[in-house]
C-alpha positions, 0 to 999 in steps of 0.5 A: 500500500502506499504512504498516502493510503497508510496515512489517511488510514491512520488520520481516520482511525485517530478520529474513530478512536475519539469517536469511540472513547466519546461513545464510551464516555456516553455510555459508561455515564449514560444520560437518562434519554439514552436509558431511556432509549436502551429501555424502549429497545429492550436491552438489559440496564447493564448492557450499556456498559457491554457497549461502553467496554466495547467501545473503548476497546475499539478506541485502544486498538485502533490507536496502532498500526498493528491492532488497528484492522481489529479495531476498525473490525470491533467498531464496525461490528458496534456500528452495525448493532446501533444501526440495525437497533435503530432502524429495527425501531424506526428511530431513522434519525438516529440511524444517521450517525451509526451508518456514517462511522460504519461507512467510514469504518470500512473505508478505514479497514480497507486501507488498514487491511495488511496486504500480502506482498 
């Protein structure tokens, strides 16, 4: 792969980091419209927690080169969860911003995916 592709790899995954730290934040300290928003899709009361590790671990891997396709993997894996809860629930507004980091998490796994020589 080429260095502009390894850099724009790597630009867009730091954003996805922070993406996902602030996820985790949010859902580690959850505010009582999103309880009440895990409540109305079902989830357990302590699933947002679930959410919130995954989300951080997500945000470690993705912060090096090595781990970063397992990260961009984990995120999108968590993306597809909000996105397919959210439209399962017909709250498509709230599916915008889960479709779009998912979007940008394959654009990122693409470029980041070792290649064999």
């Amino acid at each position: 792969m080429n260095t502009t592709g390894h850099r724009a790899g790597a630009g867009l995954g730091l954003l996805l980091a922070a993406f996902y730290l602030f996820g985790a934040w949010g859902n580690l300290f959850l505010s009582p419209e999103n309880e009440a928003a895990y409540a109305r899709w079902g989830y357990p009361g302590w699933f947002h927690y679930v959410t919130a590790a995954l989300e951080l671990l997500a945000a470690i891997l993705l912060l090096r080169a090595p781990t970063r396709p397992y990260g961009e993997g984990l995120g999108a894996c968590i993306m597809t969860a909000a996105a397919l809860t959210t439209l399962t629930h017909a709250e498509y507004d709230h599916s915008i911003a889960p479709l779009v980091v998912l979007s940008v998490a394959v654009i990122v796994l693409a470029l980041c995916w070792p290649r064999r020589a």
